[in-house]
N, C-alpha and C positions, 0 to 999 in steps of 0.2 A: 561497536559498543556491546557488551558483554547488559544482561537484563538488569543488571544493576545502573550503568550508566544509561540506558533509555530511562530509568525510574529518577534517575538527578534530572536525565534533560528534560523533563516533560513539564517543568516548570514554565520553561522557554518554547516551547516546540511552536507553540501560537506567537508566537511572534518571529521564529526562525521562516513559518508559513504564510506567505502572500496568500490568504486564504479566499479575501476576494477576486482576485484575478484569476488564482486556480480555479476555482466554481465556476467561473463566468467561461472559461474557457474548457471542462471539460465534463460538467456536470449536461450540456445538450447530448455530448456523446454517449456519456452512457443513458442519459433517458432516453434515447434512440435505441439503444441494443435493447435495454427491457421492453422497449414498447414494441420488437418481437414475437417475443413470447406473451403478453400481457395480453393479444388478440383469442389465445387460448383459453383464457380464465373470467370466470365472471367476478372474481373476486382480486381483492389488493394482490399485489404479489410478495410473496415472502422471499425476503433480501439479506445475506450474510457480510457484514462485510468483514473481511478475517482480519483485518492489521488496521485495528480502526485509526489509533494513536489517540486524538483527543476529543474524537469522534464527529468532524467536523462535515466530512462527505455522508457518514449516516444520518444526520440531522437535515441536509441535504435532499437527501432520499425520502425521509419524513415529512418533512415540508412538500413533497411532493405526491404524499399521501400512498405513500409503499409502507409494508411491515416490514420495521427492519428490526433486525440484531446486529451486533456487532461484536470485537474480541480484539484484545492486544497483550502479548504477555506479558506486558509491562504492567503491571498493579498500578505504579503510581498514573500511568498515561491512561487506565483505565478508572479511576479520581479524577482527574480533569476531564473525561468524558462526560464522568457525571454530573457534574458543573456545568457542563457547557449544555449539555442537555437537559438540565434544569433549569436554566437560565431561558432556553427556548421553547419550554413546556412542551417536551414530545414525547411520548411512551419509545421508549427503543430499549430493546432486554440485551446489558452489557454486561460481559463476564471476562474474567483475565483468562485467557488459553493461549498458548502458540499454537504451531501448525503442526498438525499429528493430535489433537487434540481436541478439533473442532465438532467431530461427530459424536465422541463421548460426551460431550458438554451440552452439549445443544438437542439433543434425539436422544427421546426414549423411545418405547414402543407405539405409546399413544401419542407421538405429536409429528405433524406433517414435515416432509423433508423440505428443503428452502426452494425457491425457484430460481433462485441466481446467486450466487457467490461472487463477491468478487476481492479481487489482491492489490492493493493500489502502493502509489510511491516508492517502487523498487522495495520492496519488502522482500518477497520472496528469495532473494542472492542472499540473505544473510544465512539460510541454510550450506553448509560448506561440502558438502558431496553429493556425487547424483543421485547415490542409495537416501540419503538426507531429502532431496526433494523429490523422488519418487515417491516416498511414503507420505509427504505432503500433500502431494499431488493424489494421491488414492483417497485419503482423508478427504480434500476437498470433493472426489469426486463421489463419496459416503451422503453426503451433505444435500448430495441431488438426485431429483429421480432423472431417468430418459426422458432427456428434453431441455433437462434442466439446462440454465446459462451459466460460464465460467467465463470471467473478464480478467485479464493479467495486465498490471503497466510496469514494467520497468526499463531501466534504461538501455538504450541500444550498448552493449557491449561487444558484439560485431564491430563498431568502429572505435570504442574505449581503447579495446584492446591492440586493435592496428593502427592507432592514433597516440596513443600512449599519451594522450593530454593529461598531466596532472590535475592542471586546477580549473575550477568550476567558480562560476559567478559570485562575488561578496553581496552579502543581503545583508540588511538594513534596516531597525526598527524604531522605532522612537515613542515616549511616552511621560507625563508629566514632567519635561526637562530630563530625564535618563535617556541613554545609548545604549542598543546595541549593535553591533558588527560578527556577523558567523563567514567566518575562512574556513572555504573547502576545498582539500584537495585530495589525490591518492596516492599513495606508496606502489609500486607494481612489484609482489614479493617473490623471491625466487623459486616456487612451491606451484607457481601458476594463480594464488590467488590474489584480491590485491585486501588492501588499507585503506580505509575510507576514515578521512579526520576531518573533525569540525572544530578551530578556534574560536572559542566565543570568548567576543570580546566586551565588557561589560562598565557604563561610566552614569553615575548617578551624578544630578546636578552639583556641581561645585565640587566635587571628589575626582581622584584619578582612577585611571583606567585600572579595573582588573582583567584578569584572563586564566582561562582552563581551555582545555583541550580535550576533547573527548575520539575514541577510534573503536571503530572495527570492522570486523573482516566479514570480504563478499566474496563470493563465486560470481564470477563474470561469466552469467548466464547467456550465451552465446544464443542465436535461434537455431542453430542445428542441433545443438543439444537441449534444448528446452521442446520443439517441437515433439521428438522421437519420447519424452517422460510424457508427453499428457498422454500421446495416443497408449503406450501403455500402462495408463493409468486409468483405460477405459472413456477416452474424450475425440471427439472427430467433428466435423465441418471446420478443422480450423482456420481460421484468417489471423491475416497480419496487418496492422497499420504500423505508422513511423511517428503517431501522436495520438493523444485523446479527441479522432477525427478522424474523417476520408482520408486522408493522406496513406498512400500506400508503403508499403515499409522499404529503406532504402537502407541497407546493411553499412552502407559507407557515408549517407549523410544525414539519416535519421536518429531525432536528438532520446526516441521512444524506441520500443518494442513493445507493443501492445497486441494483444492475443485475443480470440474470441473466439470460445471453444464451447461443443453441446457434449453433454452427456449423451453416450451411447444407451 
């Protein structure tokens, strides 16, 4: 999706997202990694989260009495953040930015750098070359002092890519008698990147089905090449898991790549 079709989708995005089962299933893991670093401080920790969407895991974060910020460069997904965050009454300072962008918006001279950043839901691939996510990756590392924490999720594309599985699970929402239905699959394009499409399929009570389709393009961030951008992007202890959990990373059957890297 190009930043205008995240600003159409963001109407739906909360209901494209199982948001209770997501939380339930990975919000222990990451209060696990901050709890960390948090033996360091005598104070809350200060939390970035860079690709917030509709701000669902930094409210999360807040309820669990972190300082957070958060960023999406989608304007409109950053309006339902704000909704959703004032629906939950929590201070979290939200601002439209992409990545490359994060340190300019966030730090000035007089305000403390964050203690953890973190990249969720395969966000990061949408950057389309390594020069593209190295300068991501230097930004986020702006963002932290030595010491600081750096969390990456995205999908295992080690086995995307030598899988060549099109399509991914139909998801399912329901509400006052309306439907919806989100079809996803990917294109594999002859350039090495792929096409990521979402059918949503749309039926209000007693009416027919509509449907749109929205796509775009990802770099199948591999972990050979994802590992060698952080460390020169100034980041080391790295680990790998194959989920938001202990699970260790399995290049061929892990459904994650997820990252956990410190600031040098």
């Amino acid at each position: 999706m190009t930043k205008q079709d995240y600003d159409n989708f963001s109407e739906n995005y909360d209901r494209f997202v199982n948001w209770e089962a997501r939380l339930f299933l990975e919000m222990p893991f990451i209060e696990e990694q901050l709890q960390t670093i948090q033996s360091a401080k005598d104070q809350s920790l200060r939390v970035l989260d860079s690709a917030c969407g509709t701000g669902i895991h930094a409210i999360a974060l807040a309820e669990m009495g972190y300082s957070v910020s958060a960023a999406d460069i989608s304007s409109e997904m950053i309006k339902e953040a704000r909704k959703n965050v004032g629906c939950a009454q929590k201070d979290i300072n939200l601002k439209t930015a992409g990545f490359g962008e994060l340190a300019q918006n966030f730090h000035s001279t007089s305000e403390p750098k964050f203690d953890a950043l973190l990249c969720l839901g395969n966000s990061l691939p949408h950057l389309l070359s390594e020069n593209a996510l190295q300068a991501a990756l230097e930004d986020m590392a702006a963002c932290l002092p030595p010491g600081g924490l750096l969390l990456l999720q995205n999908r295992n594309f080690d086995a995307v890519m030598e899988e060549h599985n099109r399509w991914q699970g139909i998801q399912s929402y329901q509400e006052n008698g309306a439907e919806w239905l989100f079809v996803r699959f990917y294109d594999f394009d002859s350039d090495g990147l792929i096409t990521f499409n979402i059918i949503q399929l749309h039926k209000d009570l007693n009416e027919s089905w509509s449907q749109d389709i929205s796509t775009t393009r990802l770099f199948p961030l591999k972990q050979d090449i994802l590992l060698p951008l952080l460390i020169n992007a100034g980041f080391g202890s790295l680990s790998c898991y194959g989920k938001m959990g202990p699970e260790a990373f399995d290049a061929q059957k892990s459904g994650n790549l997820v990252v956990i890297a410190s600031k040098k």
